[in-house]
C-alpha positions as CSV (number, residue, x, y, z in Angstrom):
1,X,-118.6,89.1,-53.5
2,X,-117.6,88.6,-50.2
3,X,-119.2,90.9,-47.6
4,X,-116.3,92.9,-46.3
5,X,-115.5,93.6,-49.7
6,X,-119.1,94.8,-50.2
7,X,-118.7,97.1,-47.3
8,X,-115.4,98.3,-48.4
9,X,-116.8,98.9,-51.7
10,X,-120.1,100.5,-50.6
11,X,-119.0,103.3,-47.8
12,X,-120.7,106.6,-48.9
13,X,-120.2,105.9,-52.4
14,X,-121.9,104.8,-55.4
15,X,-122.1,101.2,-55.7
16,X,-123.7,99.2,-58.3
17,X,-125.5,95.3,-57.7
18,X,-123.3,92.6,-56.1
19,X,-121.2,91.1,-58.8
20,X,-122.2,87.1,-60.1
21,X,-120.8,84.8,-62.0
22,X,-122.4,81.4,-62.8
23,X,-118.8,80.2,-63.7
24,X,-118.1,81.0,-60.0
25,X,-119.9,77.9,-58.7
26,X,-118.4,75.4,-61.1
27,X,-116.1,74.4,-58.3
28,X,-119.1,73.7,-55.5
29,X,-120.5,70.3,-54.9
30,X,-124.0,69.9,-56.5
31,X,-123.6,73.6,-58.3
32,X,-124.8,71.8,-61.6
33,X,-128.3,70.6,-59.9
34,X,-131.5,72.6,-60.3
35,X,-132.9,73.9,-57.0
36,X,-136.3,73.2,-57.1
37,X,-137.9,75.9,-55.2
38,X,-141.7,75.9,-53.9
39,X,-144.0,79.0,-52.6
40,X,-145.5,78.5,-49.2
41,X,-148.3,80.6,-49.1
42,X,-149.3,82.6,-52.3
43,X,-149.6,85.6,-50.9
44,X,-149.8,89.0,-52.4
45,X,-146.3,89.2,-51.1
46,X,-144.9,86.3,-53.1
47,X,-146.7,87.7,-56.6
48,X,-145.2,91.1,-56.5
49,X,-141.9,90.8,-54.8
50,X,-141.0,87.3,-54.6
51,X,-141.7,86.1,-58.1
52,X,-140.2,89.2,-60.1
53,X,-136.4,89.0,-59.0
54,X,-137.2,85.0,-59.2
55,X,-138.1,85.5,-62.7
56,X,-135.1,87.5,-63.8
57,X,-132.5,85.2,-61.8
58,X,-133.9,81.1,-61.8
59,X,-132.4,80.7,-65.7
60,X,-128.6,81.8,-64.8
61,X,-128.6,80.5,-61.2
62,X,-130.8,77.4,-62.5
63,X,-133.1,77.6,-60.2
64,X,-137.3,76.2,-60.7
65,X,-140.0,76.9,-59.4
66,X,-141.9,73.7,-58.9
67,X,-144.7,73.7,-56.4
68,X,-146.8,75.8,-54.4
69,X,-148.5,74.7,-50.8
70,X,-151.4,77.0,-49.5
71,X,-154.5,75.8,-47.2
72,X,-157.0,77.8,-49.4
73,X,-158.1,76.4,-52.5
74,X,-158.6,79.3,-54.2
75,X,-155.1,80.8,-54.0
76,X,-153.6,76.8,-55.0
77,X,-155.3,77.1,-58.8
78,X,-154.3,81.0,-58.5
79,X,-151.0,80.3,-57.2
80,X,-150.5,78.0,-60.3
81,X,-151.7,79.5,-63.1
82,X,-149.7,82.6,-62.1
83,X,-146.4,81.2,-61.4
84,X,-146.7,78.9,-64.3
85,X,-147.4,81.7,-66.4
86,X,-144.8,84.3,-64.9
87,X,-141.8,81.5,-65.1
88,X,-142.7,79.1,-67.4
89,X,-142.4,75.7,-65.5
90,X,-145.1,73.3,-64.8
91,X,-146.5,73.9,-60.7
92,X,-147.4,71.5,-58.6
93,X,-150.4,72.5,-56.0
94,X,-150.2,70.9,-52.7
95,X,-153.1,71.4,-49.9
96,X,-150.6,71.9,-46.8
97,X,-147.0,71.8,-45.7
98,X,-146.9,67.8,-45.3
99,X,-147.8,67.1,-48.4
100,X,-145.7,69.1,-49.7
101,X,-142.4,67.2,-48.0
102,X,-143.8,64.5,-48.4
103,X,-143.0,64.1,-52.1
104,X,-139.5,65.1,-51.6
105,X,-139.6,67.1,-54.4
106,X,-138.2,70.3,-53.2
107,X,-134.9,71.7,-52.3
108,X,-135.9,75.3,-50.8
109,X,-138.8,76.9,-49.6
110,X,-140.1,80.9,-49.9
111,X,-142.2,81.1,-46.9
112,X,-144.6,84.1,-47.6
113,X,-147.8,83.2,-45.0
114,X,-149.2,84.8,-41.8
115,X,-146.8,86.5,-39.3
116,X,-147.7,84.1,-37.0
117,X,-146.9,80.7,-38.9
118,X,-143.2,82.2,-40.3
119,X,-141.8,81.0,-37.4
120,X,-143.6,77.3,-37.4
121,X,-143.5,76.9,-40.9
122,X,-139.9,77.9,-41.5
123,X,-138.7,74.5,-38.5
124,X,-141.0,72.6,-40.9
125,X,-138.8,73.1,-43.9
126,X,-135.8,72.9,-42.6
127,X,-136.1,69.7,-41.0
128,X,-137.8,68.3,-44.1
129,X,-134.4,69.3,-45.4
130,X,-135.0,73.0,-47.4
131,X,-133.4,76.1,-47.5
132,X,-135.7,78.7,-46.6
133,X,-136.3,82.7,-47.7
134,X,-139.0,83.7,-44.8
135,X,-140.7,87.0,-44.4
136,X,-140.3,89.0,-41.3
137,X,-142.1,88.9,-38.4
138,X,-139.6,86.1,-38.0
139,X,-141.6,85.2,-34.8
140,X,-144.0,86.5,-32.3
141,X,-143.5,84.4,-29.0
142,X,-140.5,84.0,-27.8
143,X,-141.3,80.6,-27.9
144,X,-141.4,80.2,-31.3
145,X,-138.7,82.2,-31.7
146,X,-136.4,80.0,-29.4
147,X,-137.5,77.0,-31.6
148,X,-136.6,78.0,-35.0
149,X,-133.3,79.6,-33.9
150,X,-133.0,76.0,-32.4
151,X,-134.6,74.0,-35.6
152,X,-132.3,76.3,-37.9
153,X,-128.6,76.0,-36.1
154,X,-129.5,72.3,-35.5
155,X,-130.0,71.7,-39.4
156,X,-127.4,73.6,-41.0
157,X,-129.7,74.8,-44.0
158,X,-129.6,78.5,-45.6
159,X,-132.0,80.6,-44.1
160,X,-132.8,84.3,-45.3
161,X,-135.1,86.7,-43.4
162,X,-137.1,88.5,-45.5
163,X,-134.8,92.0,-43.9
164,X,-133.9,93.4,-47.4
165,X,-132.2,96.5,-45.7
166,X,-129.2,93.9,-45.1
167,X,-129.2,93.9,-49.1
168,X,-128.9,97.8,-49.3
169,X,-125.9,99.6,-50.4
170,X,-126.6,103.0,-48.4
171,X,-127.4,100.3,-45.3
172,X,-123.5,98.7,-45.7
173,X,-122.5,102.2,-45.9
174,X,-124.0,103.2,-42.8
175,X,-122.6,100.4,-41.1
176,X,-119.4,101.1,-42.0
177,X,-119.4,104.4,-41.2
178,X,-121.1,103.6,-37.5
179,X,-118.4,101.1,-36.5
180,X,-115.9,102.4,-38.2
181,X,-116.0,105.2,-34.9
182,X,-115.8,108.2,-37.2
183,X,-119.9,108.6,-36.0
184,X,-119.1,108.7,-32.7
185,X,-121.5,106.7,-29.8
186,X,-125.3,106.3,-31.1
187,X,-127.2,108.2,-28.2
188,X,-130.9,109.2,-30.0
189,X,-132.3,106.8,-32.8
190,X,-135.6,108.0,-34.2
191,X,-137.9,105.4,-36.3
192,X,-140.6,106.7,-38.1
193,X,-143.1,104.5,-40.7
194,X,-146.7,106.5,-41.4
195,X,-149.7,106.2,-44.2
196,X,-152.8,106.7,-44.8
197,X,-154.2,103.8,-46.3
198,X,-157.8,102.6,-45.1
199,X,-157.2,99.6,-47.0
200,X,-153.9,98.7,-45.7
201,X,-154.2,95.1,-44.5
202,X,-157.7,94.9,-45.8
203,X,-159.0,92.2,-47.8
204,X,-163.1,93.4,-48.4
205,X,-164.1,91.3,-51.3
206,X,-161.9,88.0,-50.2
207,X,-163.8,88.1,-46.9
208,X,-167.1,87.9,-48.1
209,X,-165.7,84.4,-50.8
210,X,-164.1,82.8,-48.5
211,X,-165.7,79.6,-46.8
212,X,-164.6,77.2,-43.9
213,X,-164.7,74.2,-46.4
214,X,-162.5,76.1,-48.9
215,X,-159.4,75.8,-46.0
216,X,-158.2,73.6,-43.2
217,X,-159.2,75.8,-40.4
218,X,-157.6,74.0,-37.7
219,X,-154.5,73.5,-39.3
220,X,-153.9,77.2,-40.0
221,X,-154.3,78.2,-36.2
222,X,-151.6,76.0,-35.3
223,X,-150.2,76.5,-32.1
224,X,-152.6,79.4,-31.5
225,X,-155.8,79.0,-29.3
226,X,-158.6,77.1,-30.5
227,X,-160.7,79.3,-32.1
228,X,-164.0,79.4,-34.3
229,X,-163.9,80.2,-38.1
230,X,-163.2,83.8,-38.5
231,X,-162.5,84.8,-42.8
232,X,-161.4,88.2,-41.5
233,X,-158.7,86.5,-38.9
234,X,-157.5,84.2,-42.2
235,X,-157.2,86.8,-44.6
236,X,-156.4,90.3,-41.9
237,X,-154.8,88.6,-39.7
238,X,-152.1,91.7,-39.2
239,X,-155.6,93.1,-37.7
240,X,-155.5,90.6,-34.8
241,X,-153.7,89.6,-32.0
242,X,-152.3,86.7,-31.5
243,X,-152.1,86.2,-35.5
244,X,-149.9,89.5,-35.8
245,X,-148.8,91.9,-33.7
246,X,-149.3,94.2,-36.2
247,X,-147.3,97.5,-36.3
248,X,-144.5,95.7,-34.5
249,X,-144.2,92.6,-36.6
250,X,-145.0,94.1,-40.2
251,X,-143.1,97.6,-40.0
252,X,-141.1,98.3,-36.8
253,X,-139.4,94.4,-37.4
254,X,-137.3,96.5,-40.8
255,X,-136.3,99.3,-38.8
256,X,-135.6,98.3,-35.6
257,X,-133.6,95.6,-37.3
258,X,-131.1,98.3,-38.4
259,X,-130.3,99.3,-35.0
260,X,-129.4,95.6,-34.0
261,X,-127.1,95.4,-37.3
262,X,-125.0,98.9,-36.7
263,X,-124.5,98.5,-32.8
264,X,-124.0,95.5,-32.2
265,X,-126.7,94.9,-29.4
266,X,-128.9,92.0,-29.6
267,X,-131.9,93.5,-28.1
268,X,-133.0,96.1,-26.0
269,X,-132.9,96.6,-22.2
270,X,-136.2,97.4,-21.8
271,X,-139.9,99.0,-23.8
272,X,-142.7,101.3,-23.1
273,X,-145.8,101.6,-25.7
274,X,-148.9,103.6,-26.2
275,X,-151.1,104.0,-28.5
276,X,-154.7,102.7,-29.7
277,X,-157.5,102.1,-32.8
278,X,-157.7,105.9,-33.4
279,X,-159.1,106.4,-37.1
280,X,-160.1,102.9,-38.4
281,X,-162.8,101.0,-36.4
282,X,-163.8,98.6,-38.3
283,X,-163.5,95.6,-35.5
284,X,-159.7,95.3,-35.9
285,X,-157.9,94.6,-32.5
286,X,-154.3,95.7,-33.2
287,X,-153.5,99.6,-33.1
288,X,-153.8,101.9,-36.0
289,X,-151.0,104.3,-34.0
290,X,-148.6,103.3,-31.6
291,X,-145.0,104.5,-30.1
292,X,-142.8,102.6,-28.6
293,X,-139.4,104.0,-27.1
294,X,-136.6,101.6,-26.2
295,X,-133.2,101.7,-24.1
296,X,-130.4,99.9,-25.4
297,X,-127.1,99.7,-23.8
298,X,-125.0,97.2,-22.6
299,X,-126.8,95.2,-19.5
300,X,-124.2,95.3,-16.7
301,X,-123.8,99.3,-17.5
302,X,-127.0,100.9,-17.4
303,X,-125.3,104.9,-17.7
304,X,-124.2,103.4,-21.1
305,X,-126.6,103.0,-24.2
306,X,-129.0,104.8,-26.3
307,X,-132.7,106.0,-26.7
308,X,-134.8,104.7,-29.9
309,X,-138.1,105.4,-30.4
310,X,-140.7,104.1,-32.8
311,X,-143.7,106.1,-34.0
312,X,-146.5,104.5,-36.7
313,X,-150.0,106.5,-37.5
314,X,-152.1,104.7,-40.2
315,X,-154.4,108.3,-40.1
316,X,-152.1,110.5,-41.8
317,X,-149.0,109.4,-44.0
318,X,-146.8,113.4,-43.3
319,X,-143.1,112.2,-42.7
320,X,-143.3,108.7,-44.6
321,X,-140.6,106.4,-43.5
322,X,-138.0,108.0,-41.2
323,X,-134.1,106.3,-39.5
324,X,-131.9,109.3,-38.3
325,X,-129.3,108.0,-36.1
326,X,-128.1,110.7,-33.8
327,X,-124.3,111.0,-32.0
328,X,-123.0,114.5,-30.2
329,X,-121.5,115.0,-33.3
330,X,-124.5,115.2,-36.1
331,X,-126.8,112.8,-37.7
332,X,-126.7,110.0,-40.2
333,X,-130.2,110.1,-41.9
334,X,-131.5,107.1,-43.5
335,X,-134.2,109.5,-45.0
336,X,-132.2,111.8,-47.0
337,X,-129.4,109.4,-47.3
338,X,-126.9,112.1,-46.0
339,X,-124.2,112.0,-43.1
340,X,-124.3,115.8,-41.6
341,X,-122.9,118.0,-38.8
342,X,-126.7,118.6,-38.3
343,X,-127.3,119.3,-34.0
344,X,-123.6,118.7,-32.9
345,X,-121.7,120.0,-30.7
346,X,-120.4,123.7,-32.3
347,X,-117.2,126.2,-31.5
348,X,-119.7,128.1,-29.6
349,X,-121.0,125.7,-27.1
350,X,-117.9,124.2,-26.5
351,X,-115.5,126.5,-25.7
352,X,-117.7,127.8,-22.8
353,X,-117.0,124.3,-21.3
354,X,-113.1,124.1,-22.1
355,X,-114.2,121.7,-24.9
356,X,-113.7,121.0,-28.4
357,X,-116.4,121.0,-31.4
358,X,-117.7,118.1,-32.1
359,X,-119.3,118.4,-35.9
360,X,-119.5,115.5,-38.3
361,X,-118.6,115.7,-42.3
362,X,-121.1,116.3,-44.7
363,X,-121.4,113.5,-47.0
364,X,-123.7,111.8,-49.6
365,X,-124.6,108.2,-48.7
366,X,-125.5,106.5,-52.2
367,X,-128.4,104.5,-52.2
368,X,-132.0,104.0,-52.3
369,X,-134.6,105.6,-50.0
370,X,-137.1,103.2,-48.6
371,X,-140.6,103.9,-49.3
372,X,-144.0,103.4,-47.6
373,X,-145.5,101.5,-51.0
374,X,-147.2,97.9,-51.0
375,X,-143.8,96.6,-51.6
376,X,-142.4,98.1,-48.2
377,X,-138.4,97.8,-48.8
378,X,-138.2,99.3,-52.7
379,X,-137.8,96.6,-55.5
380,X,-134.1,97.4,-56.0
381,X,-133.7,95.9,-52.0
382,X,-136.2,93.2,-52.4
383,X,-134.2,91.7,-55.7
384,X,-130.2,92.1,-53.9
385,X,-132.2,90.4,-51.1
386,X,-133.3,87.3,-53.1
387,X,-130.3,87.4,-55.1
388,X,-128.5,87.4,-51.8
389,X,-129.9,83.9,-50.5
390,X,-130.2,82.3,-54.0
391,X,-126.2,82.9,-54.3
392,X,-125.9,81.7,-50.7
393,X,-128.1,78.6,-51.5
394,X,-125.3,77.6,-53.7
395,X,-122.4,78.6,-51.7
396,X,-123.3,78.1,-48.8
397,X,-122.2,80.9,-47.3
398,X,-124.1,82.9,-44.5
399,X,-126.8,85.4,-46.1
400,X,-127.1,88.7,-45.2
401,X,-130.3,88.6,-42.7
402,X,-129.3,85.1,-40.9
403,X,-131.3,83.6,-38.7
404,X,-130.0,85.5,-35.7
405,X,-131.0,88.6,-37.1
406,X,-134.6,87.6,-37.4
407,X,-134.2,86.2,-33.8
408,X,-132.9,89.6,-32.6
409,X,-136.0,91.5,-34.5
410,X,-138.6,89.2,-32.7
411,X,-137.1,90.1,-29.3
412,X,-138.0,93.5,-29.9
413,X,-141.0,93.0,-31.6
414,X,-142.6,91.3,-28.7
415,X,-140.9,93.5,-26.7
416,X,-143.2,96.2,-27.9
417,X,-146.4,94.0,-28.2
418,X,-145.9,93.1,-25.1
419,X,-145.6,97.1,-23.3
420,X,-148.5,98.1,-25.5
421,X,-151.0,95.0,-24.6
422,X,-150.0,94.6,-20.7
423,X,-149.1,98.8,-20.0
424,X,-146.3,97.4,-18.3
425,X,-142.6,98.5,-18.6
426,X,-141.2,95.5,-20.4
427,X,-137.7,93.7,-20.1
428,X,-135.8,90.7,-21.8
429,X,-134.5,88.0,-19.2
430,X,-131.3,87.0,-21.1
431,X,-130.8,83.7,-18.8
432,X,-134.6,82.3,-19.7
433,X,-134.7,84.1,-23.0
434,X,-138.0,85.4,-21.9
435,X,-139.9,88.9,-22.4
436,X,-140.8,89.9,-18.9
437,X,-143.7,92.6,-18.4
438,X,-143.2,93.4,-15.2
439,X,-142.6,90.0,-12.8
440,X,-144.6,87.9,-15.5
441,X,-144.0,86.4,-18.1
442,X,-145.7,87.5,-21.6
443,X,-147.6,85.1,-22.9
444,X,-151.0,85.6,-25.2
């Protein structure tokens, strides 16, 4: 289904799965080859979100998977014997990324390791050639984040960023409704993504089996300092900067995402942050709570734009997930799903100022609500996002979270890295494509 017609389909109504047809590809070059597919990095990630919508979808769209490429030796044998169980097709196990294109046996890639590599790994496999599903934190350096975008435009392949909001029906239908101009200007967004969950990120018992021998230390720092063998770093590396930014990379990445895709703007204008390890000290270097608040508006009009702000607590999970968009007339509320005359401007307040009222509709936007659970997204966004890029893969049409978008989430990502690790207020430099904290700048 094309996307306008989704969108058309979707505004604050019920809407069912995107509609597919294997017979619809009959007419595409090279729609009767199987896409060999490989996982890079078994994560936990891959097992329980990757590999179920895989499983339900490879046999229509004839799609395999064949292989699977991780640095630990442990997780290759796991990585097989799960996958070859799950989907039924015979896994090869390869010990890192060039062996892996090096026995051109692959056509696309899910890229599933740390938040730090996504970027790295995902120029690997398109230049050896694949089409690529990569999880978000697309990047966290601007540098790596101008050399994918590069690596990716320059090859042409399919690239999906793991941003499964752009797969949700309720999402479309907020889009809609936003540029349609019946919302009125954006002036307030508020983000919200709390838990409690002293395990979140944790990985106790892998720590204490994993040994430098069992990996290729060196190869999984990358581009990253030299640094000595750390388990914790390998397998929490969302606890440490410069593997993960944490809270910005792993949950503010989905929502801020949303605010690029309904107005337009590629980035914010500038970022403040606070926060700090407040309830879990347990040697972790990246924040347990943090808030970031952002201005967006256009650059050369700085009394045009909006306010969002971003606000994560790992020490109490009251208010869940939270995106209410706010105009003078009401709110649209990601939360509740519901478009509502809720804090605009009434009869009362506006005829003291010779005005009219100002009051949005109240209407039901169908779809579902995201959750704060391990799979982050909901299962139903997760399988129309895989379902997304596998249709894509054989069209070769432009997927729902292109590589711009994941380009456009990393900006303000490091954005708010950056403001909560220098104190600084922080600013993107469109001409050098650089975050800026203050006159430097950010680097780790």
């Amino acid at each position: 289904m094309k996307r306008r017609d989704f969108i058309q389909k979707s505004a604050v109504a019920s809407l069912g799965t995107f509609a597919f047809s294997p017979k619809s590809y009959s007419k595409i070059l090279g729609a009767n080859d199987r896409v060999r597919v490989a996982c890079v990095g078994f994560s936990d990630r891959h097992r329980s979100s990757h590999v179920p919508p895989f499983k339900i979808l490879q046999k229509e769209m004839n799609f395999e998977m064949v292989a699977v490429s991780d640095l630990w030796n442990r997780r290759r044998e796991e990585g097989k014997a799960y996958l070859e169980s799950q989907l039924g097709s015979k896994i090869t196990t390869y010990r890192n990324n060039d062996e892996l294109y090096a026995a051109k046996g692959v056509d696309a890639v899910f890229i599933s390791t740390a938040d730090f590599q996504h970027a790295l790994h995902t120029i690997e496999a398109v230049k050896a050639g694949c089409d690529v599903y990569a999880e978000k934190p697309l990047a966290e350096t601007m540098e790596d984040a101008r050399a994918v975008l590069k690596a990716v435009k320059e090859s042409n392949k399919i690239v999906q960023i793991g941003s499964q909001r752009r797969s949700g029906a309720n999402y479309w239908a907020a889009d809609e409704f936003i540029k349609s101009g019946k919302f009125g200007d954006i002036k307030m967004v508020e983000l919200m993504w709390n838990v409690n969950q002293p395990g979140r990120w944790r990985r106790v018992n892998l720590c204490k089996d994993l040994k430098e021998s069992d990996i290729d230390w060196n190869r999984f720092l990358m581009n990253r300092p030299k640094d000595s063998f750390d388990p914790r770093k390998y397998l929490e590396y969302r606890l440490f900067w410069p593997y993960s930014s944490g809270i910005p990379g792993q949950w503010m990445s989905h929502q801020i995402d949303t605010v690029h895709w309904f107005s337009g703007l590629a980035h914010p204008r500038s970022a403040v942050s606070n926060g700090g390890i407040y309830q879990w000290n347990d040697g972790r270097k990246n924040a347990d709570t943090m808030t970031t608040v952002f201005d967006y508006g256009p650059a050369d009009q700085p009394n045009k734009g909006f306010q969002v702000s971003f606000t994560s607590r790992f020490s109490n999970s009251a208010g869940g997930t939270k995106e209410i968009y706010y105009s003078n007339g009401g709110e649209l509320n990601l939360d509740t799903n519901m478009i509502s005359p809720n804090g605009g401007l009434t009869e009362g307040e506006a005829r003291g100022m010779g005005m009219q009222a100002n009051l949005l509709p109240t209407l039901k936007i169908e779809g579902p609500k995201v959750e704060t659970g391990s799979n982050t997204g909901g299962d139903s966004l997760t399988f129309e996002h895989i379902k997304n890029w596998m249709q894509c893969v054989r069209s070769r049409k432009t997927p729902n979270a292109p590589i711009e978008a994941g380009y456009q989430h990393s900006i303000a990502t490091i954005m708010a890295n950056a403001a909560y690790r220098t104190g600084e207020r922080v600013t993107f430099n469109e001409k050098t494509q650089e975050v800026m904290a203050g006159s430097k700048v950010f680097k780790y």
